[in-house]
N, C-alpha and C positions, 0 to 999 in steps of 0.2 A: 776370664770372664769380663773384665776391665777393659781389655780390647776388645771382645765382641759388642758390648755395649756402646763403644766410644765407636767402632765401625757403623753400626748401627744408625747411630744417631749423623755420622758425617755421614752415611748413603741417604738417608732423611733429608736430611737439609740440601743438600746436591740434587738431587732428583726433583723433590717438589720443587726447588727453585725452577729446573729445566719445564718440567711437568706444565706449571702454575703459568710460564708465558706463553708457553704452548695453548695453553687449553685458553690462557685470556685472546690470545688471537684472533682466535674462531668468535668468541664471546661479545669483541668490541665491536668486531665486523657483523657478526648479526644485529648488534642490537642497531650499526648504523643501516641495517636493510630490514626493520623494522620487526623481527623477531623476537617474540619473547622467549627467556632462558625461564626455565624452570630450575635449573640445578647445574650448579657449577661445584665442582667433586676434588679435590684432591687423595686420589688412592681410588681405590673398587670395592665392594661389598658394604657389610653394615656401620651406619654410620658412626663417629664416634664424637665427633661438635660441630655445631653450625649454629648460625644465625641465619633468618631470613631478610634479605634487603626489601627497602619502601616499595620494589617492582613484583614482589614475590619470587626473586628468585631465591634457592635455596643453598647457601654456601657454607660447603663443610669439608671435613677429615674425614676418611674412610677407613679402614680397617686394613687394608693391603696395598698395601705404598710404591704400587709398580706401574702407575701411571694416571688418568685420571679424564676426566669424559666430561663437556657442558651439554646436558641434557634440554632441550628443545621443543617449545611448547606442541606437540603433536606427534611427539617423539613415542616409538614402540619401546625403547629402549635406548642406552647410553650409546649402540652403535649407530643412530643417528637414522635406523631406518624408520618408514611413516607408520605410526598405527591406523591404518584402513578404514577399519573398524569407523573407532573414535570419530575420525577423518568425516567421514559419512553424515555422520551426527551433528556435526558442529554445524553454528550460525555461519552466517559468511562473514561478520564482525569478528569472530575464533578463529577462521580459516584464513585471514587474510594477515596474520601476527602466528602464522604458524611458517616453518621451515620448509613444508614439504608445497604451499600455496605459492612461493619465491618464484621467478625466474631461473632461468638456467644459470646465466650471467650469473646472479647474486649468490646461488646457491656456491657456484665452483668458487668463489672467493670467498665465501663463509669456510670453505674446507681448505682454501689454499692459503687462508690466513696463519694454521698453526704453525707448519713447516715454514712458513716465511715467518715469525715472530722469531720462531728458534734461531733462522738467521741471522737475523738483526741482534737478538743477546749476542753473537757469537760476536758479530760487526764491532757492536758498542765496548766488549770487554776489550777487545785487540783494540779498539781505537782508546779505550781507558791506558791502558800499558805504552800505546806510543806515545800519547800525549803528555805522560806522566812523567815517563822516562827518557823520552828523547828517541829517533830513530837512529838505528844503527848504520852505521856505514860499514857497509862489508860490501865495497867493491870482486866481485868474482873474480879475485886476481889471487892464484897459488900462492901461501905464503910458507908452507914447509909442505914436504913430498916426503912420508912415513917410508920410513926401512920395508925394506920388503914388501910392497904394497903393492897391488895394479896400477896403481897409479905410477910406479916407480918404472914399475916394468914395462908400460908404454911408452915411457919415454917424458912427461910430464916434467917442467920443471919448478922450478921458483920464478916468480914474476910473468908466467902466463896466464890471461885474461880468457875466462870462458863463456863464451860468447851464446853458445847455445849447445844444447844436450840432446838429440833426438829430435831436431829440429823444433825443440822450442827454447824458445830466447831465456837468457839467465838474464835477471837482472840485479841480482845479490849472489852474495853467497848461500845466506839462507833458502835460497831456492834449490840449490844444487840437490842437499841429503832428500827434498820431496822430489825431487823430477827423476831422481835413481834407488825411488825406495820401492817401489812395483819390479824392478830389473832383478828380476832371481837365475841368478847362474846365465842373463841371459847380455849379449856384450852391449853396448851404448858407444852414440857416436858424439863425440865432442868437438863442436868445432873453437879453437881455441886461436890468439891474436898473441901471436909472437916476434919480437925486435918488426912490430909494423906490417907483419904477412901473416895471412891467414892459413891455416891446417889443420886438418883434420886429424885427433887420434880416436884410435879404436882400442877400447879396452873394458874388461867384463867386472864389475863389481864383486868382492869375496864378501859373502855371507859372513855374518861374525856375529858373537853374543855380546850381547852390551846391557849398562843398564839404563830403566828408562827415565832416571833421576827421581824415582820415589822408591828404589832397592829393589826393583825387581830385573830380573832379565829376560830380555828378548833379543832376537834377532831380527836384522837387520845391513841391509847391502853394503858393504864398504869398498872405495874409492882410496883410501889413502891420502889424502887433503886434507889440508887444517890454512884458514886466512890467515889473513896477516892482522894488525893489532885494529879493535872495533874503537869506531869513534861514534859518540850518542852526539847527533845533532837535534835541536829543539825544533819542531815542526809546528806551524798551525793545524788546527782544527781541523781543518778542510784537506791537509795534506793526509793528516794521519787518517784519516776516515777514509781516504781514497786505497790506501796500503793497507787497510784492516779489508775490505772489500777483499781486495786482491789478493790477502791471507786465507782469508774465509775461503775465496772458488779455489784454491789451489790445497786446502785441507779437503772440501769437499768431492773436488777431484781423484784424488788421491787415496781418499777410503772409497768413492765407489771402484779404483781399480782394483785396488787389495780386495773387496768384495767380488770382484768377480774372481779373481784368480784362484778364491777361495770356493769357488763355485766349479770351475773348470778342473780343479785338484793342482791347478801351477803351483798353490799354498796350501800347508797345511793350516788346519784348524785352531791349532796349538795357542793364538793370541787372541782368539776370537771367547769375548766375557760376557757374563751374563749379572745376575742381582749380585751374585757370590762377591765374584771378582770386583764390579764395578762397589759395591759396598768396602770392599778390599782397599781400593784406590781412592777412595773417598777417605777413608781415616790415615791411609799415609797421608794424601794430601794437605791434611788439616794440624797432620805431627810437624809440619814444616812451616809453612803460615798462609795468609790470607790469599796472597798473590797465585801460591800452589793451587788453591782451591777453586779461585776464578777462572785460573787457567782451566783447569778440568771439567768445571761448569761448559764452558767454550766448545772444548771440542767434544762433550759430549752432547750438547746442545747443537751444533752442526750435526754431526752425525745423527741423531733422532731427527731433525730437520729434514735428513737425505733418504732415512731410510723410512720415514713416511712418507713419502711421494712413491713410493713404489707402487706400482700395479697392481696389489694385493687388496683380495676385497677385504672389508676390515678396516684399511689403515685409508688417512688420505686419499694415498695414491689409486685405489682401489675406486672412491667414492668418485676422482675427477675420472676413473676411467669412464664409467657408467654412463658423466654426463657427458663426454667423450661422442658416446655410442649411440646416446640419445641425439645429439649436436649435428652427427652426419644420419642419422637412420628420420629423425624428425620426428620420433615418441620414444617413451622409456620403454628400458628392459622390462619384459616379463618381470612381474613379482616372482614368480616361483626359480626363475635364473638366479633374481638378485640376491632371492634367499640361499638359494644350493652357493654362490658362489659366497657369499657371508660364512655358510657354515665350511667352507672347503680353505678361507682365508682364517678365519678361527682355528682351524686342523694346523695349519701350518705353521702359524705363529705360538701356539701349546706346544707343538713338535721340537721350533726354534729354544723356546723355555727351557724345556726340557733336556735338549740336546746342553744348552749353553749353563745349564746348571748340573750338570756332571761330570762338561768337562771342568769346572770351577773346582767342583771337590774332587776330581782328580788331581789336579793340579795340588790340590791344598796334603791332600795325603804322602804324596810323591817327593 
């Protein structure tokens, strides 16, 4: 019971944090395109504390901790669509401090603020850890070649430089394990710089269980490589922001490929988490300490980032499609589309809950 609770309380704290920049996003950006928030929500259902600020917005705790809505003066609801209705009613001094009176332009950067918020926590934590700790040197040069490895068995040795993977350029080590973690059973081309001449090897990654450094296991493509010894050089500001950047696209890459393979059936399901799991990973994170937890902050804050911008009505990506459609067609969608296509993006993400909270307690039983 001591661990559900301590789980609890670290999925609490992890989430609203992700949640709370998310939703402040949308928040800052409206109010600087002159919108008034009625209600800025951490969780969904009945509330459970707030205060109201000097603007009248209303800022509270909700009851269900699974994400969280800035509700917007002309709002039908937290999903941002227009109440009509109301709409109709109002003075034009109401209409003009409401969401749905905005621009096209203002409107899409009102929605495209929250995914890009979640990117910048992700920016700022990885630029927090370089700056802190200095950037590693891990030159992409072999520095042990594992027994019986792929890597052994194409031929790979000690002291070659890998140059690029699939035709894209290494330029660390640490790049390698993400540019051959989508490669499932499938071979990769390395071009590597050897005594001064360049060649190509070909060899296919072996799947293998590993853990992910909070005790769990997963799999995971292995190569057979390990660098050679890491030297932390101290960087500026401006260097380390440039490499958190380029962390960020290369995470955010990398889960939408795993997200499709998982789509195609290249991958099974088996890693993909839902409140269970991710509440799960939040209190190991917190058994280890602060660093653990920011870390995890990060990349689950990229990944809600990415998987809001999707094309699904409901989410972000949903809302810029619309304005999308309005942008080339020159008027909005039918109401009655926009509504069928809300309840059909609601269907599928209840569906994903669902799914992704079974396979949790599967996993947990098992």
């Amino acid at each position: 019971m001591e661990l559900f609770f301590h789980n609890l309380a670290s999925f609490f704290i992890v989430l609203s944090t992700i949640v709370f920049i998310h939703e402040f996003g949308h928040y800052i950006v409206a109010k600087m395109c002159g919108v008034r928030i009625t209600a800025f929500s951490i969780g969904f259902g009945k509330e459970i504390c707030g205060f109201n600020d000097r603007s009248g917005t209303r800022w509270k705790f909700s009851l269900l901790p699974l994400g969280g809505y800035v509700k917007m003066f002309g709002d039908a609801s937290a999903a941002s669509n227009a109440d009509v209705d109301a709409y109709a009613a109002m003075s034009n001094e109401e209409r003009a401090v409401t969401f749905y009176h905005k621009p096209l332009y203002k409107k899409a950067a009102i929605v495209a603020a929250g995914p890009i918020a979640n990117f910048i926590l992700t920016i700022a934590i990885f630029t927090y850890f370089i700056a802190t700790t200095g950037l590693p040197s891990t030159e992409p040069v072999v520095g042990t070649v594992m027994e019986s490895s792929p890597a052994l068995e194409a031929g790979l040795q000690k002291g070659d430089r890998i140059l690029k993977i699939n035709d894209d350029k290494v330029s660390s080590f640490s790049d390698i394990p993400y540019l051959i973690s989508t490669n499932l059973g499938t071979p990769v081309d390395l071009l590597v710089e050897r005594g001064g001449a360049q060649q190509h090897i070909i060899l296919t990654p072996r799947e293998v269980e590993d853990d992910d450094g909070l005790g769990n296991k997963i799999k995971r493509p292995l190569i057979g490589i390990r660098s050679a010894d890491i030297i932390y050089h101290d960087v500026g500001l401006a260097r380390a922001l440039v490499e958190s950047v380029d962390r960020t696209y290369m995470v955010t890459v990398t889960t939408l490929k795993v997200i499709g393979q998982m789509i195609t059936g290249q991958r099974g399901v088996q890693d993909l988490k839902g409140p269970i799991g991710i509440a799960q990973l939040s209190g190991q994170a917190a058994q280890k300490d602060f660093h653990t937890v920011l870390w995890l902050i990060a990349m689950l804050s990229a990944n809600l980032g990415l998987v809001n911008l999707f094309p699904i009505p409901v989410l972000d990506g949903g809302h810029l499609m619309y304005y999308t459609a309005e942008a080339v067609s020159g008027r909005p969608l039918a109401q009655k589309v926009q509504e069928w296509g809300f309840r059909v993006g609601f269907a599928l993400l209840a569906m994903l809950m669902a799914f992704t909270v079974i396979n949790d307690v599967v996993k947990l039983v098992s």
